[in-house]
KOLGU-4560 file (N, C-alpha, C; in nm, 3 decimals, padded with zeros to 5 digits):
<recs>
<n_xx: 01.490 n_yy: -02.102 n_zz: -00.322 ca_xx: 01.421 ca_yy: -02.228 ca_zz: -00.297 c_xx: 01.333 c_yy: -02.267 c_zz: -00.414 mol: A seq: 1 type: UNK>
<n_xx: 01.348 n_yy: -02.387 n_zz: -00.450 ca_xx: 01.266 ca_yy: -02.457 ca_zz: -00.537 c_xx: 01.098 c_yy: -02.438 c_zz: -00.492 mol: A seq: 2 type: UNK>
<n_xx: 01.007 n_yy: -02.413 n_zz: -00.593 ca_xx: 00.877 ca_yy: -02.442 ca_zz: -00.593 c_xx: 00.846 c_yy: -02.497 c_zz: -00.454 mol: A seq: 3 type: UNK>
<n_xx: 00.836 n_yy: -02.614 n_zz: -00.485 ca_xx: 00.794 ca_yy: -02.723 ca_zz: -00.390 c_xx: 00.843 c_yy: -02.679 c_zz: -00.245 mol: A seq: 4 type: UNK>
<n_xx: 00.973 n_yy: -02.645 n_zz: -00.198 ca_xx: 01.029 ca_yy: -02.605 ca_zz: -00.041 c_xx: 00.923 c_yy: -02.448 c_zz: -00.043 mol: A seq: 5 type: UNK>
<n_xx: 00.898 n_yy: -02.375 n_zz: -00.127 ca_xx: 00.811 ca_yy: -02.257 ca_zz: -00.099 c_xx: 00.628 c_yy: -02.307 c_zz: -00.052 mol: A seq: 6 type: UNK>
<n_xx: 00.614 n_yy: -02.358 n_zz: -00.150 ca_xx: 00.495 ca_yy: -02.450 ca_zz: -00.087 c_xx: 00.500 c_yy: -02.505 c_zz: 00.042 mol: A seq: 7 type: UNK>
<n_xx: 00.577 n_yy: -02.569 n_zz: 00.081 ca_xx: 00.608 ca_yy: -02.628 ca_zz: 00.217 c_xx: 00.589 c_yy: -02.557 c_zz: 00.293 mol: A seq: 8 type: UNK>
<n_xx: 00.721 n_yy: -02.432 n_zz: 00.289 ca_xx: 00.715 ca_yy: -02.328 ca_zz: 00.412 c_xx: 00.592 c_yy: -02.249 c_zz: 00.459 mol: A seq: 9 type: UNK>
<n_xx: 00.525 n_yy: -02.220 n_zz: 00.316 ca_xx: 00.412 ca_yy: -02.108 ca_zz: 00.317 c_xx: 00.245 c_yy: -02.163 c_zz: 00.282 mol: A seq: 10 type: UNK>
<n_xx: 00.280 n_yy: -02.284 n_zz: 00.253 ca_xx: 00.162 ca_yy: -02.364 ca_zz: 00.229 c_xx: 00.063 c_yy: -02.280 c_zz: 00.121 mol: A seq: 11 type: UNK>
<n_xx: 00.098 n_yy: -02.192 n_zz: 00.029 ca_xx: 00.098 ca_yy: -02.127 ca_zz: -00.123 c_xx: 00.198 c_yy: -02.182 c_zz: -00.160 mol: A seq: 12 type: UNK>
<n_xx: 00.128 n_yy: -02.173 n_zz: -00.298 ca_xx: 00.220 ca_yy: -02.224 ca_zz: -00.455 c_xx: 00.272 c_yy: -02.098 c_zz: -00.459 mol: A seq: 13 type: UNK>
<n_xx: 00.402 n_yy: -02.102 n_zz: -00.567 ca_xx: 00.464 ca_yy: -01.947 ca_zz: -00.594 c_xx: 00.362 c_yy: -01.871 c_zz: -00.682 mol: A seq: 14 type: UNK>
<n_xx: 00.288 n_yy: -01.932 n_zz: -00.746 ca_xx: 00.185 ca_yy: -01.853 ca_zz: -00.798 c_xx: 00.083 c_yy: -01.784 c_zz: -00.798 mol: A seq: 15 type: UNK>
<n_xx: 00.064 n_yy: -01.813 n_zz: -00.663 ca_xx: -00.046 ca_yy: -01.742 ca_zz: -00.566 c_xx: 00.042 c_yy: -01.682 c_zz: -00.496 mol: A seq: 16 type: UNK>
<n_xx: 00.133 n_yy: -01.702 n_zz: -00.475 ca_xx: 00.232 ca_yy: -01.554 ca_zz: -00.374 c_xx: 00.299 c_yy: -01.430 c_zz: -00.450 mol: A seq: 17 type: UNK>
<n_xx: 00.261 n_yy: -01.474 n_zz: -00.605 ca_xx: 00.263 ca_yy: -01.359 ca_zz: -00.689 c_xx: 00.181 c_yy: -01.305 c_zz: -00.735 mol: A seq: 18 type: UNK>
<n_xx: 00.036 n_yy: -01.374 n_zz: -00.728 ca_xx: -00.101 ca_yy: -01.308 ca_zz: -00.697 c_xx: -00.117 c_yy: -01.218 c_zz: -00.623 mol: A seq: 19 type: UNK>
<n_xx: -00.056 n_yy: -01.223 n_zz: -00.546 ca_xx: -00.107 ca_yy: -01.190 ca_zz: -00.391 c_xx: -00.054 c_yy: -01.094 c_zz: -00.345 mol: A seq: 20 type: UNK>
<n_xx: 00.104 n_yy: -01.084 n_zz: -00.409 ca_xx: 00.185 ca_yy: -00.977 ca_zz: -00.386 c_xx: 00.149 c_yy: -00.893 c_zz: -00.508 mol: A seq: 21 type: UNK>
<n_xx: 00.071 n_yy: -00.925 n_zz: -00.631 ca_xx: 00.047 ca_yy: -00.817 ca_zz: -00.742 c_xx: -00.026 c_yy: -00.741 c_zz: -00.649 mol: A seq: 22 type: UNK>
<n_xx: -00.165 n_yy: -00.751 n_zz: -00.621 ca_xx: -00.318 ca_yy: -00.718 ca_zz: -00.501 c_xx: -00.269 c_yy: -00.633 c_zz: -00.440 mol: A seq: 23 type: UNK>
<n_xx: -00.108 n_yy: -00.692 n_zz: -00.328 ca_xx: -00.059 ca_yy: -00.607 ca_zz: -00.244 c_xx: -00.018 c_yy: -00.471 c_zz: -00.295 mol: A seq: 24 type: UNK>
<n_xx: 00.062 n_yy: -00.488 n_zz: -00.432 ca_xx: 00.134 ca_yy: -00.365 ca_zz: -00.492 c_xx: 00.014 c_yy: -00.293 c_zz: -00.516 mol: A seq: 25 type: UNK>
<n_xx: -00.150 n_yy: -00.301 n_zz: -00.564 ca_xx: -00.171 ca_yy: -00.273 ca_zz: -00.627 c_xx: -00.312 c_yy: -00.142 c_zz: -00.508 mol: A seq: 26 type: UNK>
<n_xx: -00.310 n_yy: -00.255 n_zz: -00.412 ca_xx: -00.343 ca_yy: -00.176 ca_zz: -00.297 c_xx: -00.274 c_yy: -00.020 c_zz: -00.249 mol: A seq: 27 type: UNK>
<n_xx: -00.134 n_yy: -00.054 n_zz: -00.206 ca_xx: -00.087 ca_yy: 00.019 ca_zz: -00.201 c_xx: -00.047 c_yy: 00.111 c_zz: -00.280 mol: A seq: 28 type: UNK>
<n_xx: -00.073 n_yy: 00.122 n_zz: -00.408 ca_xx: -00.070 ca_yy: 00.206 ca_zz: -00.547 c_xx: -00.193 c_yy: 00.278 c_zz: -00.517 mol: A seq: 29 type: UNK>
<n_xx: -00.287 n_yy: 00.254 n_zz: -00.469 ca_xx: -00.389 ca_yy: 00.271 ca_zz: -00.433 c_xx: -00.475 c_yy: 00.384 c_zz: -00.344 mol: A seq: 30 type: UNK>
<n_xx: -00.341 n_yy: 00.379 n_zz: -00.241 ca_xx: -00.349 ca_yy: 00.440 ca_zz: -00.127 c_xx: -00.246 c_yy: 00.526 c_zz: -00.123 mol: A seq: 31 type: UNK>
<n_xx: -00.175 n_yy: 00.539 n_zz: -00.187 ca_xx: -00.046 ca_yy: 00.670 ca_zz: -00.181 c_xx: -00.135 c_yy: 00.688 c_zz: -00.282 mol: A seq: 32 type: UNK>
<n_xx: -00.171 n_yy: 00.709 n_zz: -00.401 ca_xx: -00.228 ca_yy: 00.790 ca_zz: -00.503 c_xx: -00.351 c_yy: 00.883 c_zz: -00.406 mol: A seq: 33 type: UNK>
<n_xx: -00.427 n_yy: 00.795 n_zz: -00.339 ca_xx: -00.524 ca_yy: 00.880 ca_zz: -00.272 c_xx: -00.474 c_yy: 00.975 c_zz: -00.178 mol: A seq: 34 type: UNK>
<n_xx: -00.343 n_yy: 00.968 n_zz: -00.107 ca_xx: -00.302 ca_yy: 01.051 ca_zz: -00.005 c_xx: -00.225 c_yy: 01.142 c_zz: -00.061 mol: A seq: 35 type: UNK>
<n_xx: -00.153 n_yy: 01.092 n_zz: -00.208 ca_xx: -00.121 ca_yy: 01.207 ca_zz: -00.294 c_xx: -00.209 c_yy: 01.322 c_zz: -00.281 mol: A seq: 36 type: UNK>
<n_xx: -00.295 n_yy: 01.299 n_zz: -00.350 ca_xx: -00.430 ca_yy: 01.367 ca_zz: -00.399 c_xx: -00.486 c_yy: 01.455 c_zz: -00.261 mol: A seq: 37 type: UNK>
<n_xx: -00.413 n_yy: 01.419 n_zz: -00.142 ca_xx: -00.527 ca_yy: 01.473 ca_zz: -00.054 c_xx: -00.435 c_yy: 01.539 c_zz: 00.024 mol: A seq: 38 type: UNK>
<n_xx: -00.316 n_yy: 01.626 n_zz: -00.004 ca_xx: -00.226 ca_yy: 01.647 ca_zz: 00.085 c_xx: -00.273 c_yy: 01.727 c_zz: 00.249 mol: A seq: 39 type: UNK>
<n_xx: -00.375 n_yy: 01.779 n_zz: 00.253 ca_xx: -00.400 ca_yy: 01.793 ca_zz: 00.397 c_xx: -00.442 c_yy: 01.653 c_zz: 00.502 mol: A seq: 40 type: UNK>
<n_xx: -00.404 n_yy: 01.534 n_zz: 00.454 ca_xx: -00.408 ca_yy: 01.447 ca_zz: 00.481 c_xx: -00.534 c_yy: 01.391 c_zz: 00.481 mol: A seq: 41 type: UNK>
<n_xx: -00.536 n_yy: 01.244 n_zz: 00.418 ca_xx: -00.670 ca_yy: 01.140 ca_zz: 00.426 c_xx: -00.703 c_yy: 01.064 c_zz: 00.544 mol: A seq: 42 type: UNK>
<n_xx: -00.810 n_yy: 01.074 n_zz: 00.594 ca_xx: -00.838 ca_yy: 00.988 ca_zz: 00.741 c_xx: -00.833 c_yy: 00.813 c_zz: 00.744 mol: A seq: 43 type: UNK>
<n_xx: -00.719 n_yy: 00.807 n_zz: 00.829 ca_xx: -00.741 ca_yy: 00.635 ca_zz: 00.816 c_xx: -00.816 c_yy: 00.564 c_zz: 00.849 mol: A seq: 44 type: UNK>
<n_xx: -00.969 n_yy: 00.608 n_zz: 00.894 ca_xx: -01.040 ca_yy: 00.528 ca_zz: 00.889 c_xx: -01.129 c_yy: 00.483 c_zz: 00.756 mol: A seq: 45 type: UNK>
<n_xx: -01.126 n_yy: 00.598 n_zz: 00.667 ca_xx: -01.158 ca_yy: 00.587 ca_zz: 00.536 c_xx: -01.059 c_yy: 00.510 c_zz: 00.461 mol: A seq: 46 type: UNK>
<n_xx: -00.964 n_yy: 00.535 n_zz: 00.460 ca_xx: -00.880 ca_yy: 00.430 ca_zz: 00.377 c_xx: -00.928 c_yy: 00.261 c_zz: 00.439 mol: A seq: 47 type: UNK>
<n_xx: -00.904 n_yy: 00.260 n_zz: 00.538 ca_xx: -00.928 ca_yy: 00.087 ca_zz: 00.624 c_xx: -01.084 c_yy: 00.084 c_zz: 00.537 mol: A seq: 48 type: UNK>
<n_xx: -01.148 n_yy: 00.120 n_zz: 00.554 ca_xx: -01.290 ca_yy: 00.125 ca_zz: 00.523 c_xx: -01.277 c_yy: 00.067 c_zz: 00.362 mol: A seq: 49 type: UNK>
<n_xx: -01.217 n_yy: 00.141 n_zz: 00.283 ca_xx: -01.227 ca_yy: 00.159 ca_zz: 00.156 c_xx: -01.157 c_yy: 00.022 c_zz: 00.102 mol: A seq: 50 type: UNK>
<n_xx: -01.002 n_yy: -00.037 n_zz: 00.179 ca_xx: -00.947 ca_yy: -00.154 ca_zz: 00.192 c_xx: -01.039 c_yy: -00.240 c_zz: 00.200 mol: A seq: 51 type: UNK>
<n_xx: -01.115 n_yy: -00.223 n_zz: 00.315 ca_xx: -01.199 ca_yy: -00.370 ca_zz: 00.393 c_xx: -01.268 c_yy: -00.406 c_zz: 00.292 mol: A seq: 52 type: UNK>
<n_xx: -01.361 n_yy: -00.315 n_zz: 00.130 ca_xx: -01.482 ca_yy: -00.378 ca_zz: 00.032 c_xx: -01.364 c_yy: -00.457 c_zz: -00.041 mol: A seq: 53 type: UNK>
<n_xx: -01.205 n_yy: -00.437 n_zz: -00.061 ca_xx: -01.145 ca_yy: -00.505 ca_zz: -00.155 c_xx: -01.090 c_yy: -00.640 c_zz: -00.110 mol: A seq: 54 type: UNK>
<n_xx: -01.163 n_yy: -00.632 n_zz: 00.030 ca_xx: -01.084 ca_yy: -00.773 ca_zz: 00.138 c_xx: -01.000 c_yy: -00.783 c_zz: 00.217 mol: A seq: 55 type: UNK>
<n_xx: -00.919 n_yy: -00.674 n_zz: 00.215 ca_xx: -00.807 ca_yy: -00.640 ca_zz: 00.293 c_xx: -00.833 c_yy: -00.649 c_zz: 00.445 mol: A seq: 56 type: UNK>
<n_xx: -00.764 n_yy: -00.753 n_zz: 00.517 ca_xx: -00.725 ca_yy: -00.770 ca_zz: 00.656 c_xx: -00.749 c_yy: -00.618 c_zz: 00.733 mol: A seq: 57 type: UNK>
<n_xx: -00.722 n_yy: -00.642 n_zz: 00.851 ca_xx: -00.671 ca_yy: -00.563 ca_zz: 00.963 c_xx: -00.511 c_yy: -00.580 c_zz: 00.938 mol: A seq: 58 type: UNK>
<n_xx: -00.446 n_yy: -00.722 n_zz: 00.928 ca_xx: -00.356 ca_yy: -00.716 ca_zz: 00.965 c_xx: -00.288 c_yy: -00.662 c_zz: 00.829 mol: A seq: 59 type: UNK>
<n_xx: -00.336 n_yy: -00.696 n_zz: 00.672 ca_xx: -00.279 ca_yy: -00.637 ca_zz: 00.563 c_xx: -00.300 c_yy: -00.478 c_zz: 00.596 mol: A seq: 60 type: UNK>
<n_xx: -00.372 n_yy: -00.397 n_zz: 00.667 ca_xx: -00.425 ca_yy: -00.230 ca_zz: 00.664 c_xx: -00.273 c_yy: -00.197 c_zz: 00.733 mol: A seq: 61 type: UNK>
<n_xx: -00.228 n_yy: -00.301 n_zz: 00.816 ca_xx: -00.116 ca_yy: -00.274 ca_zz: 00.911 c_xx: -00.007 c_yy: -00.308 c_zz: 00.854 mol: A seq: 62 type: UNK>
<n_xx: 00.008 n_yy: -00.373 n_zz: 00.778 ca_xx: 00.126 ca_yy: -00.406 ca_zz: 00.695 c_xx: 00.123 c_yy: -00.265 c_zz: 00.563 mol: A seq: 63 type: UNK>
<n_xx: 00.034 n_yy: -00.271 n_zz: 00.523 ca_xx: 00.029 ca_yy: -00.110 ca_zz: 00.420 c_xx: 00.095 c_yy: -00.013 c_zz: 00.517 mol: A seq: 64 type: UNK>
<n_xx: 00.036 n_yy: 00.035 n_zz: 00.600 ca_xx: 00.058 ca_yy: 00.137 ca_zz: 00.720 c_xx: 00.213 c_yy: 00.147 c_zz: 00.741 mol: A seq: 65 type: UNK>
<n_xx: 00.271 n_yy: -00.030 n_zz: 00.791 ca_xx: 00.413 ca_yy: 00.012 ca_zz: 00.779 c_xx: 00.497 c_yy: 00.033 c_zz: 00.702 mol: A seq: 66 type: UNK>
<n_xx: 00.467 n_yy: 00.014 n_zz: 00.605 ca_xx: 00.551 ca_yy: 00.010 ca_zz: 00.491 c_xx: 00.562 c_yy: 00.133 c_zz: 00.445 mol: A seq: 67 type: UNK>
<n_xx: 00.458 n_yy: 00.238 n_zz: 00.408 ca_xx: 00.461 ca_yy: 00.343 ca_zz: 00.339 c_xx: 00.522 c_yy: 00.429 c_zz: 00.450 mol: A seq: 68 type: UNK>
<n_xx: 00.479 n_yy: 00.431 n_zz: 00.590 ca_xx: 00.533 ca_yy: 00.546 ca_zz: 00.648 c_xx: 00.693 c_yy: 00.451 c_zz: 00.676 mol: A seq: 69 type: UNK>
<n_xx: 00.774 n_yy: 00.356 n_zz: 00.683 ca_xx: 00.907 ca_yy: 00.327 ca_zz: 00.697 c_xx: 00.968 c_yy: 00.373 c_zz: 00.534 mol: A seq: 70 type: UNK>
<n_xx: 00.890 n_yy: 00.372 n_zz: 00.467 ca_xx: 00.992 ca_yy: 00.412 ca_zz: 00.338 c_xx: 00.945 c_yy: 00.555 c_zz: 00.318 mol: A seq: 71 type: UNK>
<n_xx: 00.913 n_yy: 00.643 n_zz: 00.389 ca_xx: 00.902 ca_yy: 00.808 ca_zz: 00.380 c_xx: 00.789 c_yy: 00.836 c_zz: 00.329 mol: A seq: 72 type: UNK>
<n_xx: 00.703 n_yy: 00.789 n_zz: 00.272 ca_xx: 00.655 ca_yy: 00.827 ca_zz: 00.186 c_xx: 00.514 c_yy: 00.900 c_zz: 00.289 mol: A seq: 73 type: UNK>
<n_xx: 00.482 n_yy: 00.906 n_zz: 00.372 ca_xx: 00.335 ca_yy: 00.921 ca_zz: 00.473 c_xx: 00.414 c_yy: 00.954 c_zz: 00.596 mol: A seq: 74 type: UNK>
<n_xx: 00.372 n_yy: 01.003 n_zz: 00.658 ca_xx: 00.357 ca_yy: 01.074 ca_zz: 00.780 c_xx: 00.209 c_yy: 01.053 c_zz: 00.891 mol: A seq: 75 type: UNK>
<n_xx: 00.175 n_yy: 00.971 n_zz: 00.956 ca_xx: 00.066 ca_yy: 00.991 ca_zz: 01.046 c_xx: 00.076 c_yy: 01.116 c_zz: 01.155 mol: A seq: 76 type: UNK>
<n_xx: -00.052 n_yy: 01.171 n_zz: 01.166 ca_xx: -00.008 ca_yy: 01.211 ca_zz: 01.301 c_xx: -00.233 c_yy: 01.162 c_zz: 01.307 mol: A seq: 77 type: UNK>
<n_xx: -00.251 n_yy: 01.190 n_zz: 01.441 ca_xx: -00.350 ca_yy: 01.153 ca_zz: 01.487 c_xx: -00.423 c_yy: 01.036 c_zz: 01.358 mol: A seq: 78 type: UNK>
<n_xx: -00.558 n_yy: 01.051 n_zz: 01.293 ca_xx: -00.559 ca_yy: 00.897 ca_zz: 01.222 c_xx: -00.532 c_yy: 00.955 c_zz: 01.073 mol: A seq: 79 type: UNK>
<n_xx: -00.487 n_yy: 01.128 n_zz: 01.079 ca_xx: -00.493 ca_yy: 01.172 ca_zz: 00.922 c_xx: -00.377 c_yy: 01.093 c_zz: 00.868 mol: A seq: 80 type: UNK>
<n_xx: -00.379 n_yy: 01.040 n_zz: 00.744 ca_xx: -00.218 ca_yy: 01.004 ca_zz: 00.659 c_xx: -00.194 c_yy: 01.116 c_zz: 00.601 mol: A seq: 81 type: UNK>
<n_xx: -00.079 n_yy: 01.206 n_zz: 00.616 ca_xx: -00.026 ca_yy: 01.301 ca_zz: 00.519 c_xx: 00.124 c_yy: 01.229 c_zz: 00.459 mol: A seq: 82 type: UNK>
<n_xx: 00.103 n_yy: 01.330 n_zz: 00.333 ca_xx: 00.197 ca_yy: 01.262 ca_zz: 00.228 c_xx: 00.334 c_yy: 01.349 c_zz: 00.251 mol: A seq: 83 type: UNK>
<n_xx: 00.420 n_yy: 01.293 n_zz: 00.276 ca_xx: 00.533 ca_yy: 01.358 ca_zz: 00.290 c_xx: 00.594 c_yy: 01.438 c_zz: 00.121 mol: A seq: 84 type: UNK>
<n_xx: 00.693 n_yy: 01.515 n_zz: 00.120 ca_xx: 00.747 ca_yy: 01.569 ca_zz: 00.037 c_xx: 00.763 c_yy: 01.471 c_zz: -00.083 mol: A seq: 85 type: UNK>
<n_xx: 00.872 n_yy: 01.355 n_zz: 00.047 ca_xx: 00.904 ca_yy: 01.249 ca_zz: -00.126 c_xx: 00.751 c_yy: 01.164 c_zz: -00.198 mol: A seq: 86 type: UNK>
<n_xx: 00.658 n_yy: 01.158 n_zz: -00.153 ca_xx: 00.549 ca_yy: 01.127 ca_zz: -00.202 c_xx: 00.542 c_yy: 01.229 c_zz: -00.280 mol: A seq: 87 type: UNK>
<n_xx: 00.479 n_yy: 01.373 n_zz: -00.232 ca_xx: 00.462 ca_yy: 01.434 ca_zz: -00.367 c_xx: 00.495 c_yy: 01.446 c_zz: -00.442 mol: A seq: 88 type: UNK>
<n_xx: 00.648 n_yy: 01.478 n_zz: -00.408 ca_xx: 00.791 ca_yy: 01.463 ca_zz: -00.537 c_xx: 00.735 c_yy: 01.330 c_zz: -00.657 mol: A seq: 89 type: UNK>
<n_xx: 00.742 n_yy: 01.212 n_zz: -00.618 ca_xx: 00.693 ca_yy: 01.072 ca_zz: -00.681 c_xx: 00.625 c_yy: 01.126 c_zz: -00.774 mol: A seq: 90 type: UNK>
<n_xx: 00.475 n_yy: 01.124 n_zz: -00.687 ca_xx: 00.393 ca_yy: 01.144 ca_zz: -00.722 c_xx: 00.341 c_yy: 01.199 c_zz: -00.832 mol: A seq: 91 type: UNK>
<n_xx: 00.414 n_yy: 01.356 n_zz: -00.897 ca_xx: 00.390 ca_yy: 01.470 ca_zz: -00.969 c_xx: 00.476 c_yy: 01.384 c_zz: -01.109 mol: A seq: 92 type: UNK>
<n_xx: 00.576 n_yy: 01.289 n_zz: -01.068 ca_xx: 00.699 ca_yy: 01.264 ca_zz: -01.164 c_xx: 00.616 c_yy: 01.195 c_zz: -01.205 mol: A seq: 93 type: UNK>
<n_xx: 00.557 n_yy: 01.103 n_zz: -01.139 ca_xx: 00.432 ca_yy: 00.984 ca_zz: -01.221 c_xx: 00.381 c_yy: 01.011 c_zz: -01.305 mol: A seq: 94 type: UNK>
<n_xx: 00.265 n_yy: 01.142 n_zz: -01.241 ca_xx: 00.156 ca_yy: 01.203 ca_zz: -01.380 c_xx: 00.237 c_yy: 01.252 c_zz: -01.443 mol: A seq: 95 type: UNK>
<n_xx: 00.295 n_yy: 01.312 n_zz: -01.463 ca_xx: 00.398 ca_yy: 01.374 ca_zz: -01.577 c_xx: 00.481 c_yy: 01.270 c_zz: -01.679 mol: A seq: 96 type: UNK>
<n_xx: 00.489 n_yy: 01.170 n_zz: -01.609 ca_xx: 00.530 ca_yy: 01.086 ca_zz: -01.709 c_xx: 00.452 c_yy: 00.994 c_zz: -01.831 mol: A seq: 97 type: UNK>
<n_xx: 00.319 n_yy: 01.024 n_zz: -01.754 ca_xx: 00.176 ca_yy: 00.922 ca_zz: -01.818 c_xx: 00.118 c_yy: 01.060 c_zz: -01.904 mol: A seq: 98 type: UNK>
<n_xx: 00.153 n_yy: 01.163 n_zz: -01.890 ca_xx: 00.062 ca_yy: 01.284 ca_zz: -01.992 c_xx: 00.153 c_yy: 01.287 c_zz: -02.153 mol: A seq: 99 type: UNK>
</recs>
């Protein structure tokens, strides 16, 4: 869709929905790095907490939430996030690639 029909539908310009989706990536870069880091798992109320000073919704905490645990990467069980295998796997390949 042209510019203008995206505006319409979403009432954002495409340029703010690539704002917006950078923020999103950048959140969630954010939050698997921290649950990396914390493999006995990080409490989700600290993460929501830590989201909420950068602005982040309830409903964006819930959209993070699904996303990472539908693509493997997190595991909930009670409010801890633990990082599944393929997270760490990622994870280790990352720093290793930035040293």
């Amino acid at each position: 869709p042209g510019d203008e029909q995206v505006k319409a539908e979403t009432g954002a310009s495409p340029a703010r929905m690539e704002k917006q989706e950078a923020i999103m990536q950048n959140l969630i870069n954010a939050v698997l790095s921290t649950i990396a880091e914390t493999p006995e798992g990080a409490p989700g109320g600290i993460l929501y907490a830590g989201l909420m000073t950068k602005g982040l919704t309830s409903e964006g905490f819930q959209i993070i939430q699904t996303f990472v645990v539908s693509a493997g990467l997190v595991d909930i069980q009670n409010d801890l996030w633990i990082p599944t295998p393929r997270l760490l796997t990622a994870y280790a390949a990352a720093k290793a690639a930035t040293k």
